[in-house]
C-alpha distance (Angstrom), angle and dihedral (degrees) to the residues before:
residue distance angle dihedral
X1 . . .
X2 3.99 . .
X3 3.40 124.6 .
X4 3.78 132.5 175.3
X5 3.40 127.8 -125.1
X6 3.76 131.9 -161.7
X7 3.76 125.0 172.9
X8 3.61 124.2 -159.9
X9 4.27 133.5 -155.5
X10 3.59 116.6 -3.3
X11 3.70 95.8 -7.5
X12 3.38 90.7 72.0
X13 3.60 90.4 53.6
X14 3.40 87.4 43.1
X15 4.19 93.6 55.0
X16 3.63 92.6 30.0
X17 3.64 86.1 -132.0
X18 4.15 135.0 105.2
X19 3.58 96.6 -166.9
X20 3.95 136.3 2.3
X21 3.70 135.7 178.5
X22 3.42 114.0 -141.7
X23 4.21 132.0 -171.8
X24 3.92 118.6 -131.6
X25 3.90 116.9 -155.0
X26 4.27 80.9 -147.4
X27 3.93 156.9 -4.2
X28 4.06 101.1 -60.4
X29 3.63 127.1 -178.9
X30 3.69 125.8 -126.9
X31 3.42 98.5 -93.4
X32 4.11 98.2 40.0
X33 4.12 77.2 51.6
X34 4.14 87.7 52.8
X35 4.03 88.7 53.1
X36 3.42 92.0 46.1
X37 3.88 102.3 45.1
X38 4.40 78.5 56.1
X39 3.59 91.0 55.0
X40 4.02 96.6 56.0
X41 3.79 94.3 31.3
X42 3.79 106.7 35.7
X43 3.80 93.4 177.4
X44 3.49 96.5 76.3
X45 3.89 87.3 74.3
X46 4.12 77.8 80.5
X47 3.86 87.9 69.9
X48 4.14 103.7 72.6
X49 3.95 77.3 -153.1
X50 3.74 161.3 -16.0
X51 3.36 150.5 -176.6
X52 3.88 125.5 -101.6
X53 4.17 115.0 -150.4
X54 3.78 118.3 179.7
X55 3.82 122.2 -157.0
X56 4.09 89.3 -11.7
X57 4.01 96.9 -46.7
X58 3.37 127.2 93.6
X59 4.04 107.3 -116.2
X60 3.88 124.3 -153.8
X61 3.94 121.6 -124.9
X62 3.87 91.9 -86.7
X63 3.64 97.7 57.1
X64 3.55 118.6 123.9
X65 3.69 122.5 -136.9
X66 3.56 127.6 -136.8
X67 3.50 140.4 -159.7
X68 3.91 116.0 -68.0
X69 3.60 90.9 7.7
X70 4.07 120.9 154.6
X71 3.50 115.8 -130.4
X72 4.18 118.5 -176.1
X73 3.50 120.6 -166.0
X74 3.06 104.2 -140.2
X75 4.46 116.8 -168.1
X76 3.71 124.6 -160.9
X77 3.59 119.2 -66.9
X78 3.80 130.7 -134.3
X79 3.79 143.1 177.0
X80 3.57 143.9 131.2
């Protein structure tokens, strides 16, 4: 199953990547999808943690993706 990934503030920087499509052996939840997106891109371990939306919501560790879903990683935000 494909699924599209696009990562936002530093962890782009920290992926080097805007946007990725990436191929899923299986139906994973959320937080099997947060494990996984660590093992390809290590370098988000630098970000103590972030958000996960899918298709424009924000979805909770037991969502389940789907096929062609949209996922945006989405870091911590600051400003003043």
């Amino acid at each position: 199953m494909n699924i599209t990934v696009l990562f936002f503030g530093i962890s782009s920087d920290l992926v080097t990547e805007n946007k990725v499509d990436l191929t899923l052996d299986k139906t994973i939840s959320i937080a099997e999808f947060r494990r996984h997106l660590l093992e390809v891109y290590p370098a988000l371990e630098n970000i103590k943690t972030y958000a996960l939306a899918v298709n424009e919501a924000y979805a909770t560790d037991d969502f389940l993706l789907k096929p062609n879903d949209v996922v945006a990683v989405i870091p911590p935000v600051s400003g003043g």
